[in-house]
C-alpha positions as CSV (number, residue, x, y, z in Angstrom):
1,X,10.1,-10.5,18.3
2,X,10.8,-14.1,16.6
3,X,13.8,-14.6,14.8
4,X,13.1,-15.1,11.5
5,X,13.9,-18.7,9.9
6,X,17.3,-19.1,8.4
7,X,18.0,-20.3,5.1
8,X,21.4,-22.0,5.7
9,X,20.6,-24.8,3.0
10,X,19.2,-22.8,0.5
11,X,20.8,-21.0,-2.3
12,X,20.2,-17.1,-1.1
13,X,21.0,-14.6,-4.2
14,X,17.5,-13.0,-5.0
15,X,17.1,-11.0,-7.1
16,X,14.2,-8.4,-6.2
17,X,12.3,-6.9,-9.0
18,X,10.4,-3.4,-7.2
19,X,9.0,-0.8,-9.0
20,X,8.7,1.8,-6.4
21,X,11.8,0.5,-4.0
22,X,12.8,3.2,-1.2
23,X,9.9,5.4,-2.0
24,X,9.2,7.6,0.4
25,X,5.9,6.9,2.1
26,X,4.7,4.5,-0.6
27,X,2.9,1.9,1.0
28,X,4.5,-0.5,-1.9
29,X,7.4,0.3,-1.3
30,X,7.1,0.0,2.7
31,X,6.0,-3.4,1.9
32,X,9.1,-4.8,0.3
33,X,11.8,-2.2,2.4
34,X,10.5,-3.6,5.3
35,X,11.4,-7.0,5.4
36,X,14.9,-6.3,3.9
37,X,16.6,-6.1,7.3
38,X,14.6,-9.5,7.9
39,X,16.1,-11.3,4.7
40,X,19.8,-9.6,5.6
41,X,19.6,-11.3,8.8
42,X,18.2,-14.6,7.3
43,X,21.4,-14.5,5.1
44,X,19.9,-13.7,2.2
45,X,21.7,-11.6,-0.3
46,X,19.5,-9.4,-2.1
47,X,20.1,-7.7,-5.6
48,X,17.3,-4.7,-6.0
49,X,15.9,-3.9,-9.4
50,X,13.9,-0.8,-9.5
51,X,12.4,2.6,-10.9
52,X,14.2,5.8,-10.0
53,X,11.8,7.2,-8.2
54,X,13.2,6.0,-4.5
55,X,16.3,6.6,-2.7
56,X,19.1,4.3,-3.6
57,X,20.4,1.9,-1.2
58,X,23.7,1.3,-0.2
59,X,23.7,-1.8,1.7
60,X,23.5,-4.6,-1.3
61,X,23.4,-3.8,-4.9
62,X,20.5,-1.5,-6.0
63,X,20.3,-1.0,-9.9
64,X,17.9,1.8,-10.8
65,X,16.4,1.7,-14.6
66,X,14.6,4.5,-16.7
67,X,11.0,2.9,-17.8
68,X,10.7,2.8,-21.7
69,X,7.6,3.8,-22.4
70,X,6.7,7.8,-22.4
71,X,4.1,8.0,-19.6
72,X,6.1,5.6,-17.4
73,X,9.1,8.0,-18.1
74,X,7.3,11.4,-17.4
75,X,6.0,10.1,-13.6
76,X,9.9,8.4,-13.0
77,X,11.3,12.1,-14.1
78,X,8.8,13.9,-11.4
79,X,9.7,11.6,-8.7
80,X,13.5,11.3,-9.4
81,X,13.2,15.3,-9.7
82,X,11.3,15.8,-6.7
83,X,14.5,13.5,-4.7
84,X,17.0,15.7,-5.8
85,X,15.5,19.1,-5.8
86,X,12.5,19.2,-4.3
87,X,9.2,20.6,-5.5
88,X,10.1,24.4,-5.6
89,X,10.7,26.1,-9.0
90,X,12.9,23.7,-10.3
91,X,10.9,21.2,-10.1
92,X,7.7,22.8,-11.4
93,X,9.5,24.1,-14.6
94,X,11.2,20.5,-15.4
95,X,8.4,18.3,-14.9
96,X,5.8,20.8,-16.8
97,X,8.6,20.8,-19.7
98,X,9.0,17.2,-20.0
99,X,4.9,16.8,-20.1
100,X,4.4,19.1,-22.9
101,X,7.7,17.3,-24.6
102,X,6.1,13.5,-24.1
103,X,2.4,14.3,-24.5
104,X,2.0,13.6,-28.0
105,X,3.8,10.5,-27.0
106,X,2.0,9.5,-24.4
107,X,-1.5,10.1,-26.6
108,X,-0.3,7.8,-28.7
109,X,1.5,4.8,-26.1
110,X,-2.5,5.4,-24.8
111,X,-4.1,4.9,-28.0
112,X,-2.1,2.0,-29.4
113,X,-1.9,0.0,-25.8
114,X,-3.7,1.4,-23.0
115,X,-2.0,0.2,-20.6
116,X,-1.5,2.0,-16.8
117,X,2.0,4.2,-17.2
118,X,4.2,1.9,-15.0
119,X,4.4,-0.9,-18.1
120,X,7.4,-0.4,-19.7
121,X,9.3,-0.5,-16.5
122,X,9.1,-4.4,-17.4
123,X,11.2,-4.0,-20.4
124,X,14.9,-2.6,-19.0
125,X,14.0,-5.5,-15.3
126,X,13.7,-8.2,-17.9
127,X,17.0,-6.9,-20.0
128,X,18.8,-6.3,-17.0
129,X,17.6,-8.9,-14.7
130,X,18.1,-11.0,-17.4
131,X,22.0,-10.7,-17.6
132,X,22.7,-10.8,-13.9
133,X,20.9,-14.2,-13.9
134,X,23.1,-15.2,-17.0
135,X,26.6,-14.2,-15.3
136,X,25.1,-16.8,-12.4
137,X,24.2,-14.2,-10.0
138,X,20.7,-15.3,-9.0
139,X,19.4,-18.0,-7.5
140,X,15.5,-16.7,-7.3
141,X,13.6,-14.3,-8.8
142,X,11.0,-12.2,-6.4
143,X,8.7,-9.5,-7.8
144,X,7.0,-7.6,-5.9
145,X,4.0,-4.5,-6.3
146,X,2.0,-2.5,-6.6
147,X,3.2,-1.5,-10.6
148,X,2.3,-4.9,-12.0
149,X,5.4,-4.4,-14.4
150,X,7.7,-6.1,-12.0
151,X,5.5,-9.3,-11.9
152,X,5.8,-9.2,-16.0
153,X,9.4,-8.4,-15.5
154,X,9.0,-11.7,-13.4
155,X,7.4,-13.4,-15.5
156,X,9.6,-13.0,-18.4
157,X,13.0,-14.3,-16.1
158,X,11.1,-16.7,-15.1
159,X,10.0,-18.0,-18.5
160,X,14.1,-17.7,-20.0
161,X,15.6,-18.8,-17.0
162,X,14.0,-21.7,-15.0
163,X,14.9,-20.2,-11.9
164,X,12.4,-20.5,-9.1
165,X,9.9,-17.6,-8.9
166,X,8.3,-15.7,-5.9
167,X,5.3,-13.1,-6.1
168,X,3.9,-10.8,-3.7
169,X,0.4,-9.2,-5.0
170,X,-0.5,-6.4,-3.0
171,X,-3.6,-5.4,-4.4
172,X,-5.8,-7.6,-6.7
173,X,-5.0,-8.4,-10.3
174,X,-8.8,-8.5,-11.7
175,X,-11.4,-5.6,-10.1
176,X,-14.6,-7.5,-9.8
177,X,-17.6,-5.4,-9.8
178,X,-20.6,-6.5,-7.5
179,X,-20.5,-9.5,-5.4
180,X,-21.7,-12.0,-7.6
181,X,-19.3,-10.9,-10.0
182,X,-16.1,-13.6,-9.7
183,X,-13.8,-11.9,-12.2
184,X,-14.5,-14.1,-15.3
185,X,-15.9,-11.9,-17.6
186,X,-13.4,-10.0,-20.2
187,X,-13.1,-6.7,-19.0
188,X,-13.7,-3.9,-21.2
189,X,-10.5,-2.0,-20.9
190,X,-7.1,-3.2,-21.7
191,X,-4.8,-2.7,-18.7
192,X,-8.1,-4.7,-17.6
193,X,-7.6,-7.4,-19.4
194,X,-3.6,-7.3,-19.4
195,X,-4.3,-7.8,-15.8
196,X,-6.6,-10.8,-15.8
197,X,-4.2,-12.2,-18.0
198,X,-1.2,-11.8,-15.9
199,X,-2.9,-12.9,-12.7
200,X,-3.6,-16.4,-14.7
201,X,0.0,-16.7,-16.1
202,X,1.8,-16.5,-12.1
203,X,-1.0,-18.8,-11.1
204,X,0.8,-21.0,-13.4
205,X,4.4,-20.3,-14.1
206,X,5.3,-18.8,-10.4
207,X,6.6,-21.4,-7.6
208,X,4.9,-19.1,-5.0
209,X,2.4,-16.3,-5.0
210,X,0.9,-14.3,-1.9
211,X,-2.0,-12.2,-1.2
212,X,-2.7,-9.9,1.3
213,X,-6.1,-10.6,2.1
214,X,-8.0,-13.7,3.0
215,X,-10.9,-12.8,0.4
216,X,-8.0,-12.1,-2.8
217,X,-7.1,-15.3,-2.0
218,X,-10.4,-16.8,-2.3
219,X,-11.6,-14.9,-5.5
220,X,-7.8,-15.8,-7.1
221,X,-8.4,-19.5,-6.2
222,X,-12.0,-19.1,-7.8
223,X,-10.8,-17.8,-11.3
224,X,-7.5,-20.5,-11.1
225,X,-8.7,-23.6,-9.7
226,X,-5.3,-24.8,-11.0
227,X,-3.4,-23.0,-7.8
228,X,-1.7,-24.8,-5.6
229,X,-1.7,-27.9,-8.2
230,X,1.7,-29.8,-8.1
231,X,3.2,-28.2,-11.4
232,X,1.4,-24.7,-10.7
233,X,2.0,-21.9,-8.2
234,X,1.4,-22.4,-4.5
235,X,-0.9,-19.9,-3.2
236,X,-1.7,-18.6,0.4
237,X,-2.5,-15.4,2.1
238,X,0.1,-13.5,4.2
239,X,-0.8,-10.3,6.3
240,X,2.3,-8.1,5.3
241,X,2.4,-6.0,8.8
242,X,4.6,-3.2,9.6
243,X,7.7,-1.9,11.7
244,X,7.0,-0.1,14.5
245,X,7.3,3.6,12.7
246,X,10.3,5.3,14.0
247,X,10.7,2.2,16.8
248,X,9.0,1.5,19.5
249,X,10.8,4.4,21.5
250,X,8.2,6.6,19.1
251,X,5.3,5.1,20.4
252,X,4.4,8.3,23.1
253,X,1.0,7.6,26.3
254,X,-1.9,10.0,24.9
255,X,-2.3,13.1,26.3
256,X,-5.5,14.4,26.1
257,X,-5.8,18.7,24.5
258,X,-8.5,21.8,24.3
259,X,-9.8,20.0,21.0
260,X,-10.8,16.2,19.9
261,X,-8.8,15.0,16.8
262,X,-9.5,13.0,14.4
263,X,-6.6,11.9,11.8
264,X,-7.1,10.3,8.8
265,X,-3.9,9.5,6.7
266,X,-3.4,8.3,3.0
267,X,-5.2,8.8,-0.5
268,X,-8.5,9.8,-1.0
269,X,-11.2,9.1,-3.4
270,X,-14.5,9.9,-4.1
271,X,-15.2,6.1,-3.3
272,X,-13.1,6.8,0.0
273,X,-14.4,10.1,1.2
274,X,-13.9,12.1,4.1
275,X,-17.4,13.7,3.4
276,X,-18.8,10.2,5.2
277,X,-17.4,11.9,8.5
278,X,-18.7,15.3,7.6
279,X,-22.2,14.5,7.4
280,X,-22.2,12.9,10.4
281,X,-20.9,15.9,12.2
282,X,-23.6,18.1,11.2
283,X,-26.1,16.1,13.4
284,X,-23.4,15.5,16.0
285,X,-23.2,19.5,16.0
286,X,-26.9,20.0,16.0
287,X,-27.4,17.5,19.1
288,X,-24.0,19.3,21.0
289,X,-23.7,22.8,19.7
290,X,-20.3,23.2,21.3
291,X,-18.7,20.4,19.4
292,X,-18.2,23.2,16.4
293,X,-15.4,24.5,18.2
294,X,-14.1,21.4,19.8
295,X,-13.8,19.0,16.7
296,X,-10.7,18.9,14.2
297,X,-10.5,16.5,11.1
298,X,-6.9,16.1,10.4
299,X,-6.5,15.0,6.6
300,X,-2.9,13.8,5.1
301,X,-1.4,12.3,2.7
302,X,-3.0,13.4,0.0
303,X,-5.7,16.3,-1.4
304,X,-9.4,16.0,-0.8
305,X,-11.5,14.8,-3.4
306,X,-14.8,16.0,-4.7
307,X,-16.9,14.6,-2.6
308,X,-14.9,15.7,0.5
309,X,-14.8,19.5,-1.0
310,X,-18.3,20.2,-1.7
311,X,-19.3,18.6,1.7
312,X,-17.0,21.6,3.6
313,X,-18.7,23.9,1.2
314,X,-22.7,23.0,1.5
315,X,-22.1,22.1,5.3
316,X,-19.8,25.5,6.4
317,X,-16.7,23.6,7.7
318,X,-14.4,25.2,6.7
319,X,-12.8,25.2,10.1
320,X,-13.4,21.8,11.2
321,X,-11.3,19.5,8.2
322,X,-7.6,21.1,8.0
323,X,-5.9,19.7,4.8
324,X,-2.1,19.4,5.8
325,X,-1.4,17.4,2.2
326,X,1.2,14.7,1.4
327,X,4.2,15.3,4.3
328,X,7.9,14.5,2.6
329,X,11.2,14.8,3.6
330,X,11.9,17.9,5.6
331,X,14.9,19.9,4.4
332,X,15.4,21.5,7.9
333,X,15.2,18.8,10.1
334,X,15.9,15.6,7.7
335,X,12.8,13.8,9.1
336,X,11.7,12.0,6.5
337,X,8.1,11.8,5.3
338,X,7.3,8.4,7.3
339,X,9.0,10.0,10.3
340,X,6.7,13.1,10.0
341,X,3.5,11.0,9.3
342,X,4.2,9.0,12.5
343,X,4.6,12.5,14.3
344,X,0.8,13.4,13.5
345,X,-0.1,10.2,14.1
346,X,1.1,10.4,18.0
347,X,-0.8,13.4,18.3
348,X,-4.3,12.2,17.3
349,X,-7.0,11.0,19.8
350,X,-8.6,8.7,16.9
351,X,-7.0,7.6,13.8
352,X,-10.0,7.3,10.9
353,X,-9.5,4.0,8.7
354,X,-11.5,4.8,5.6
355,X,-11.9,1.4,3.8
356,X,-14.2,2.7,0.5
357,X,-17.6,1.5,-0.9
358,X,-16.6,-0.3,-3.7
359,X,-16.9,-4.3,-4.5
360,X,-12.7,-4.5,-4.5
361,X,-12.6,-3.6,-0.6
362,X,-13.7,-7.4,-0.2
363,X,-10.2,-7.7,-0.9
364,X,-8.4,-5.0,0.2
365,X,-7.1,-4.1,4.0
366,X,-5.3,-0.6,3.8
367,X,-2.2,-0.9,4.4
368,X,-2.4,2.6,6.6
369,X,-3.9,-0.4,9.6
370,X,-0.5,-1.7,10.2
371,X,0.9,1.4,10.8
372,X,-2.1,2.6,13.0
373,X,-1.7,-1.2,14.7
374,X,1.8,0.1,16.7
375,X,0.7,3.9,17.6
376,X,-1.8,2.6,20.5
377,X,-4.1,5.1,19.2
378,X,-7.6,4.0,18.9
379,X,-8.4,3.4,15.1
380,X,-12.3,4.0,13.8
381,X,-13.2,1.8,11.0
382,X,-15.4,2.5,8.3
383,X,-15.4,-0.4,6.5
384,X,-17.2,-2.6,3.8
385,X,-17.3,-6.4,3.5
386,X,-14.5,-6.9,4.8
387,X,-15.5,-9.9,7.9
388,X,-11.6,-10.2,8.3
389,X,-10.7,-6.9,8.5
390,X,-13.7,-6.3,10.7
391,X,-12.4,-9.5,13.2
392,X,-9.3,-8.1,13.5
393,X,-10.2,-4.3,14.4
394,X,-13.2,-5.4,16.6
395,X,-9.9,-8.4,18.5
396,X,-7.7,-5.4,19.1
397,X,-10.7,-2.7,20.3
398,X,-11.4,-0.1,18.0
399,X,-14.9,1.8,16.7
400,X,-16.1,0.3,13.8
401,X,-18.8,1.3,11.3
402,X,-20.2,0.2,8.1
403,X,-19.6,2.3,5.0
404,X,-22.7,3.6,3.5
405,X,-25.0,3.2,7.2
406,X,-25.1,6.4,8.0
407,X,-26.6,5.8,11.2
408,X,-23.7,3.6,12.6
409,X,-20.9,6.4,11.4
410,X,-23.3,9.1,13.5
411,X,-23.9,6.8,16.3
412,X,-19.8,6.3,16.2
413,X,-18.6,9.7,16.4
414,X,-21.3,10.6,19.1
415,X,-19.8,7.6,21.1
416,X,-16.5,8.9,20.3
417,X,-17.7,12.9,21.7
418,X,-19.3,11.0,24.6
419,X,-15.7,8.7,25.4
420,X,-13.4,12.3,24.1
421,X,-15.4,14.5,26.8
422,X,-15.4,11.8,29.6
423,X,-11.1,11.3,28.5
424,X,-12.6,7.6,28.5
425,X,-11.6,7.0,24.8
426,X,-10.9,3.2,24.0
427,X,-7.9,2.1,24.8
428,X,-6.7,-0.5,22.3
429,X,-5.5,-4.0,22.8
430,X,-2.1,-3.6,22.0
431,X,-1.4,-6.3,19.2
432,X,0.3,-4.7,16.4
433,X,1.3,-6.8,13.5
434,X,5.0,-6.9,12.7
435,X,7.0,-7.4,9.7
436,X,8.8,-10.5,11.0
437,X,6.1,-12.7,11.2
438,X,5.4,-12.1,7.1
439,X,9.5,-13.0,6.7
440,X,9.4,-15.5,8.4
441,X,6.3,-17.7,6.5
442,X,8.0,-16.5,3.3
443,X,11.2,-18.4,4.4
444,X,9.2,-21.4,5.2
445,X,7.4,-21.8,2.2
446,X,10.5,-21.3,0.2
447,X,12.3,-24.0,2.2
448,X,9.1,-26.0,1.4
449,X,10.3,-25.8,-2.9
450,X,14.2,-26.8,-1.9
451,X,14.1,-29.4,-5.2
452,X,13.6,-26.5,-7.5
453,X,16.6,-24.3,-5.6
């Protein structure tokens, strides 16, 4: 791997504002946790503002805050809750105590605001950020999510302080709705248009701001032309890779087994659904009778949606999709829940990549690829209008389909059956996308600003 770019002649106290930081399993938090060894070794010294819904870290300071607001509160309690007891009886009595307690509240934060929950995390970042910066221990501010509270958080600092500011979008800002919808229109609800107008507001206060996506970054740069003027925000798109789960000593050669299994992992939606595969069993079954017995669908990370249920119902399979649910920490073993997930990863034959059918997967790659990228599984793709995400499954060998053509996703998993039975599945090109790579552009275009650091 490439040794990531020091920063010798730059100031190097950031101060990291992360909602989710050391979340188990949260790909927002993998995002940021990530590159921390990466900055450490660039010599950056990082100071870590977040929720306390992750594990605290001991290797720089790590300040963990209490949101504000009721409904931010009441999902902070389950999480911190579910870190220190678990989810057995405890847990269940706590959390369903402190919701009955903070309902009322939370009707009215709803009714007055209407905001998502995470908001008032912003609120005790900005106090707290705020008087690090003032006792001159911050040389740039860096927000990062996921919950857009940290960029507001960010936003704030920035707007007292001066000091250079750096954001990290990881999904987009404004949902457009259609393709000829650009994201100009006021949305109808609130957090809608909270969001549109934050979006505009880094465009033009931040010193950098990246996108995961080549098409964010186009459909940002449509709504604010003003990006990447001198006195605005510099803009640019960054592919935020992975580590290689558990190291490269995890990766394990395929061994072929009695049954063919395919594994999807992450959330589910009714505009993601697993019931896309389903119905394209039922002709595979009809066509090869035997495959009944011989196919698994794996499903983790999360529980099925609608769609996905009544499928197993009107279709009878029952026995084909196993629902394992969200994997966490294991109290026996101490595996964590990233360590488990890689585990059921090593023993699938074909990872399923569901992308969704709606207009925001355009700009969206999940970020369950770059995980998939270092297993050397082979990764089926259902995808939609995504050309980039498309290129870079198709450049590394995968099956690919297009959501909603339901005779590419049959003709898919026959090809897969045919490859399975044959022990001829694809074999991918092994170019997995690492964490470094995003460090080290991040560096870069930091040393590019050195007049404002």
């Amino acid at each position: 791997m490439t040794t990531p770019i020091p920063v010798a002649n730059q100031k190097k106290r950031w101060l990291i504002l992360s909602h989710g930081f050391n979340m188990d399993g949260r790909a927002s938090s993998q995002t940021i946790t990530d590159k921390i060894p990466y900055f450490l070794d660039a010599g950056v010294e990082p100071i870590v503002l977040s929720a306390i819904t992750g594990i605290k870290d001991q290797r720089f300071p790590h300040y963990q805050y209490l949101a504000w607001g009721p409904a931010a509160f009441r999902f902070d309690f389950r999480h911190w809750i579910a870190n220190k007891y678990g989810r057995g009886l405890i847990y269940k009595l706590l959390t369903r105590t402190v919701s009955v307690l903070l309902a009322p509240f939370i009707g009215l934060e709803k009714l007055i605001l209407g905001y998502s929950s995470q908001w008032s995390w912003a609120m005790p970042a900005f106090i707290h950020g705020l008087q690090l910066i003032r006792a001159g221990k911050i040389d740039l501010i860096y927000s990062t999510g996921g919950a857009w509270s940290a960029h507001l958080a960010g936003l704030w600092l920035k707007k007292v302080s001066g000091l250079p500011w750096i954001v990290e979008v990881h999904d987009p800002l404004v949902i457009r709705r259609n393709p000829n919808d650009q994201g100009f229109a006021k949305p109808a609800n609130r957090d809608a248009q909270f969001r549109q107008q934050l979006e505009k507001k880094i465009c033009q206060a931040a010193d950098l701001v990246w996108w995961f996506t080549d098409g964010a970054l186009h459909y940002a740069k449509v709504r604010n032309p003003n990006l990447n003027a001198p006195k605005n925000a510099h803009g640019f798109m960054l592919l935020p890779g992975a580590e290689p789960p558990g190291g490269l000593n995890a990766v394990k050669p395929h061994a072929y087994s009695e049954t063919l299994n395919l594994c999807h992992f992450g959330s589910l939606a009714n505009d993601r659904s697993l019931s896309t595969i389903l119905e394209a069993v039922a002709p595979l079954i009809r066509k090869y009778p035997e495959a009944r017995n011989l196919i698994r669908i794996h499903a983790y990370g999360a529980p099925l949606d609608s769609l996905t249920s009544e499928a197993i119902q009107s279709l009878g399979f029952s026995e084909i999709l196993i629902a394992h649910g969200r994997l966490e920490k294991d109290p026996i073993t101490g595996k964590s829940g990233r360590e488990r997930v890689i585990e059921r990863m090593q023993s699938a034959d074909v990872l399923i990549l569901l992308h969704g059918n709606d207009e925001w997967c355009a700009e969206y790659i999940p970020s369950k690829l770059y995980d998939y990228l270092w297993t050397g599984r082979p990764i089926w793709g259902v995808t939609h209008r995504n050309p980039q995400l498309d290129h870079m499954l198709l450049d590394r060998g995968a099956y690919l389909s297009a959501e909603g053509n339901f005779e590419e996703v049959s003709m898919a998993l026959e090809r897969i059956w045919l490859d399975w039975q044959l022990k001829r599945l694809i074999e991918p090109i092994w170019k997995p996308i690492g964490v470094n790579q995003a460090v080290n552009t991040i560096l870069a275009q930091v040393d590019a600003i050195p007049s404002k650091l």
